[in-house]
Backbone as a printed PyTorch tensor [residue, N CA C, xyz], in Angstrom:
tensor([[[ -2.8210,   0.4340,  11.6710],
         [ -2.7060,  -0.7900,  12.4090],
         [ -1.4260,  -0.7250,  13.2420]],

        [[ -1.6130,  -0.7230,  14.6530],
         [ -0.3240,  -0.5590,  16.1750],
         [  0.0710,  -2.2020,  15.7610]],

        [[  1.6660,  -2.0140,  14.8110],
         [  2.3560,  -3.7860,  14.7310],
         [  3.0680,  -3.6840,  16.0220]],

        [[  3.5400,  -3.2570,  16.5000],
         [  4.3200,  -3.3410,  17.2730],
         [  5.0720,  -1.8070,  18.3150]],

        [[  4.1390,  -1.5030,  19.8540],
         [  5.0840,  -0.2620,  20.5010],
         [  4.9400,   0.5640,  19.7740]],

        [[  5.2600,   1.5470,  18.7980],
         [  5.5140,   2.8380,  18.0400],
         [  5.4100,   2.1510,  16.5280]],

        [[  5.6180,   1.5040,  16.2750],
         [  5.5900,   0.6830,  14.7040],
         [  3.9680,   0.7540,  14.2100]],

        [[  4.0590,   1.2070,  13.2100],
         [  2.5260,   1.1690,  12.5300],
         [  2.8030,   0.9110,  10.7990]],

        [[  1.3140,   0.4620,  10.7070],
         [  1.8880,  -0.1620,   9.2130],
         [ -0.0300,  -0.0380,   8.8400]],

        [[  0.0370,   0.5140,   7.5920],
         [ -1.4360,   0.4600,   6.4490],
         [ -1.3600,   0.3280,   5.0580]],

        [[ -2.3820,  -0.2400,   5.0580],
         [ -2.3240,  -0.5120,   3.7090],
         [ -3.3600,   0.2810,   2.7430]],

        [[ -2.8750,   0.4730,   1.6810],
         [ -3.3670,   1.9810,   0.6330],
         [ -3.1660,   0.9960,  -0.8970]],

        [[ -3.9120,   1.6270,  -1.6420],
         [ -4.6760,   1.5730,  -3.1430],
         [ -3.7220,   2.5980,  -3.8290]],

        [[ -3.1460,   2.1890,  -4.6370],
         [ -2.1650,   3.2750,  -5.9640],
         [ -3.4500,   2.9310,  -6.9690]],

        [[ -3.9320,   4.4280,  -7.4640],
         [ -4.7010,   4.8390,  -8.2530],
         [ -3.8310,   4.7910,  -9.7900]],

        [[ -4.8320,   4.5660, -10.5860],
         [ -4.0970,   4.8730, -11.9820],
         [ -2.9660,   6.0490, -11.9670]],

        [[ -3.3360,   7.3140, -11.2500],
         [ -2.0460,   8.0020, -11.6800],
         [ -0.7570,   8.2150, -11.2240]],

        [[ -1.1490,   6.6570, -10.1650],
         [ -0.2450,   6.3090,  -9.5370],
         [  0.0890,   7.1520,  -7.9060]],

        [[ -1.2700,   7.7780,  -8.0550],
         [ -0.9680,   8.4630,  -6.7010],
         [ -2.0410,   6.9920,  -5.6690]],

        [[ -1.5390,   7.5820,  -4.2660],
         [ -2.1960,   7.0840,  -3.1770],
         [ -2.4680,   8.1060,  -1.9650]],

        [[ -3.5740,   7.7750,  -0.9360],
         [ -3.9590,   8.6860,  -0.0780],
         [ -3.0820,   7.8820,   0.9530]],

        [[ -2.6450,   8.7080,   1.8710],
         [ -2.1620,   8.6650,   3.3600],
         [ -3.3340,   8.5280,   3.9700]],

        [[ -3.4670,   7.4990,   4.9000],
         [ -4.1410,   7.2350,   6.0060],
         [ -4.7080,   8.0760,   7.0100]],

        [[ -6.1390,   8.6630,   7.2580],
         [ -6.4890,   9.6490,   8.4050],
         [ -5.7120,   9.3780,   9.5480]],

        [[ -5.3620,   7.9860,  10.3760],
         [ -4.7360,   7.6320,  11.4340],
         [ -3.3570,   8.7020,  11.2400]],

        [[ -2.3950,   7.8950,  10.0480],
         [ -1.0710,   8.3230,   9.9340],
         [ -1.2320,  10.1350,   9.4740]],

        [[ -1.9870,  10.4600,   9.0920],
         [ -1.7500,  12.0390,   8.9430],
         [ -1.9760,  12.6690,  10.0210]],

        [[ -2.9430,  12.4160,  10.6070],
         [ -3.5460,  12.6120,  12.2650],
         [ -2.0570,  12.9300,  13.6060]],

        [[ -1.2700,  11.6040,  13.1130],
         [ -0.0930,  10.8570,  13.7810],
         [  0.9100,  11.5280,  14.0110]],

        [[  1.3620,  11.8980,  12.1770],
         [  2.2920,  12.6250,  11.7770],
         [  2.2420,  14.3190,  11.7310]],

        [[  0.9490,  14.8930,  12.1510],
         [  0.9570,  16.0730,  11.9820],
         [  0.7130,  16.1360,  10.1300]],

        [[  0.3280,  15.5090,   9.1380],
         [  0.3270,  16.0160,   7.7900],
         [ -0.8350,  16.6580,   7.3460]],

        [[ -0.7730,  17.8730,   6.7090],
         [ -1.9330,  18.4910,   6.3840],
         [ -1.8350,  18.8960,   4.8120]],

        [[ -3.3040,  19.3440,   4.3670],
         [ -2.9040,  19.6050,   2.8980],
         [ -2.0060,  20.4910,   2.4660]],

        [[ -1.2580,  20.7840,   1.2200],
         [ -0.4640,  21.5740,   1.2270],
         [  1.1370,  21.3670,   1.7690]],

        [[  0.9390,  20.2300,   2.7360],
         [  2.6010,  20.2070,   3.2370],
         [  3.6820,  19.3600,   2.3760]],

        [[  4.5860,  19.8280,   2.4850],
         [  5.4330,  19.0030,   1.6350],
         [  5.7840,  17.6660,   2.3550]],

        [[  6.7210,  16.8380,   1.6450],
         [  6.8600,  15.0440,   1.4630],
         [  8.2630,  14.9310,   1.1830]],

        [[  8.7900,  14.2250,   1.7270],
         [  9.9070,  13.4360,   1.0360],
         [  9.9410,  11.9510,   0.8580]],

        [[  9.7550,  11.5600,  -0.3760],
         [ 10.0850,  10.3770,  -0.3430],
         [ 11.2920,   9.6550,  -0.6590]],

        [[ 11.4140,   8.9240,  -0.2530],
         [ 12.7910,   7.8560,  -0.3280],
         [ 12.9050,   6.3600,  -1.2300]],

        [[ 13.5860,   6.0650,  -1.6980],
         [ 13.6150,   5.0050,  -2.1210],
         [ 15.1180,   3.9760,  -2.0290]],

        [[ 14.9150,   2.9240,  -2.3030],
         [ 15.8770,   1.7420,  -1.7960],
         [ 15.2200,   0.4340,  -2.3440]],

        [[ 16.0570,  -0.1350,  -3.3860],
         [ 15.4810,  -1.3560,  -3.9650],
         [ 15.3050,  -2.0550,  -3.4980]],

        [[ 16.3750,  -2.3410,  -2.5820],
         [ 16.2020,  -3.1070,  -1.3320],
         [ 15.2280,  -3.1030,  -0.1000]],

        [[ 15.2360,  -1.7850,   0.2760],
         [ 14.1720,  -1.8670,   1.6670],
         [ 13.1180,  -1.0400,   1.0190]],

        [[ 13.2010,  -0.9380,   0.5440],
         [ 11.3740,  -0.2590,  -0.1200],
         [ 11.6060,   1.7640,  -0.3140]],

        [[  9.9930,   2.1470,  -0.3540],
         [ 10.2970,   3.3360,  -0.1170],
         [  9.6650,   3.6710,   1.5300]],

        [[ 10.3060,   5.4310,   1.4490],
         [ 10.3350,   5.4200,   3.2310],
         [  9.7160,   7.3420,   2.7200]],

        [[  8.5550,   7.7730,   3.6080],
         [  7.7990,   8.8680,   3.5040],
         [  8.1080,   9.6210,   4.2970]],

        [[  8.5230,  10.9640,   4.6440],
         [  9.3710,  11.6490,   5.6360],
         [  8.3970,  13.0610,   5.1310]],

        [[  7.9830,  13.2940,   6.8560],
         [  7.4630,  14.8570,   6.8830],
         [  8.6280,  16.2220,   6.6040]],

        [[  8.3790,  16.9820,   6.1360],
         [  9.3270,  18.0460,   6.3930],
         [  9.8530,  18.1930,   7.4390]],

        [[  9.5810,  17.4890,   8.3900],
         [ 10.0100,  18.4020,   9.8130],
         [ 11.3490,  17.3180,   9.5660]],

        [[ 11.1890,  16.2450,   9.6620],
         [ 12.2260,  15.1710,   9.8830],
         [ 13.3810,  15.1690,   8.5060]],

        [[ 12.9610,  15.8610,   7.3200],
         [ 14.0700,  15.6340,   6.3950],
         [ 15.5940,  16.1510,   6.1170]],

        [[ 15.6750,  17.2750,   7.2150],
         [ 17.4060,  17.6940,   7.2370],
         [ 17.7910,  16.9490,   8.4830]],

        [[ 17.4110,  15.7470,   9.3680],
         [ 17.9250,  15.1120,  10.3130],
         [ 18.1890,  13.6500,   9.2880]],

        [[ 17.5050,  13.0540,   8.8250],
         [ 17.5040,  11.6890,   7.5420],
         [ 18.5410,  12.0830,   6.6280]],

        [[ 18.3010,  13.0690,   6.0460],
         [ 19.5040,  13.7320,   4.9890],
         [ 20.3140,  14.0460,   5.5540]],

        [[ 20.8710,  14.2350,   6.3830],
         [ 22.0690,  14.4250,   7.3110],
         [ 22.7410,  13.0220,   7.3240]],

        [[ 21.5390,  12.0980,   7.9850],
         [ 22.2630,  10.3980,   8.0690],
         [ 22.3160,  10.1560,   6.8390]],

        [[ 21.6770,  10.2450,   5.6300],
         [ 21.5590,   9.6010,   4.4720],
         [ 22.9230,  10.2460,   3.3230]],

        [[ 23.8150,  11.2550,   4.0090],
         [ 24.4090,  11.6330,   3.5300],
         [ 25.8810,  11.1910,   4.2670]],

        [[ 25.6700,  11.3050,   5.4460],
         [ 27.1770,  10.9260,   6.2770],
         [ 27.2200,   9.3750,   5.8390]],

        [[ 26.2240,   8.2480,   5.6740],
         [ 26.0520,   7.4710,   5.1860],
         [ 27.0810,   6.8820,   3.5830]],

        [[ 26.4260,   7.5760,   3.2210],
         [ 27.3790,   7.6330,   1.7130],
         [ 28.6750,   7.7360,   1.7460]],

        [[ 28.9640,   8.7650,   2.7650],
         [ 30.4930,   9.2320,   2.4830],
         [ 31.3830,   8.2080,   3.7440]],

        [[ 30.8260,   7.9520,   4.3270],
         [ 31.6360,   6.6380,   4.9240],
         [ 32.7750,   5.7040,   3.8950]]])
């Protein structure tokens, strides 16, 4: 679902083992295929946040200069 310009947002089913499927749109979107790795994020506050491999030493870069501020 296009919320807003580049902003997209879906909604997904957590299965008993607590897994969930990614969206055909958002894998399509993101380039994700089987086999690729994930990073996920978490924040009690703002939720969790799903990061392709490609994007996780640019986030971990901020998520680290972040800290040490």
């Amino acid at each position: 679902m296009n919320i807003h310009d580049e902003k997209f947002a879906w909604m997904v089913k957590i299965g008993e083992k607590g897994q969930f499927v990614i969206p055909k749109e958002a894998r399509d979107m993101f380039q994700l295929n089987p086999g690729d790795e994930i990073l996920v994020l978490g924040d009690i506050k703002k939720g969790i946040a799903i990061l392709p491999k490609s994007k996780q030493k640019e986030y971990i870069r901020q998520i680290f200069n972040e800290i040490s501020d």
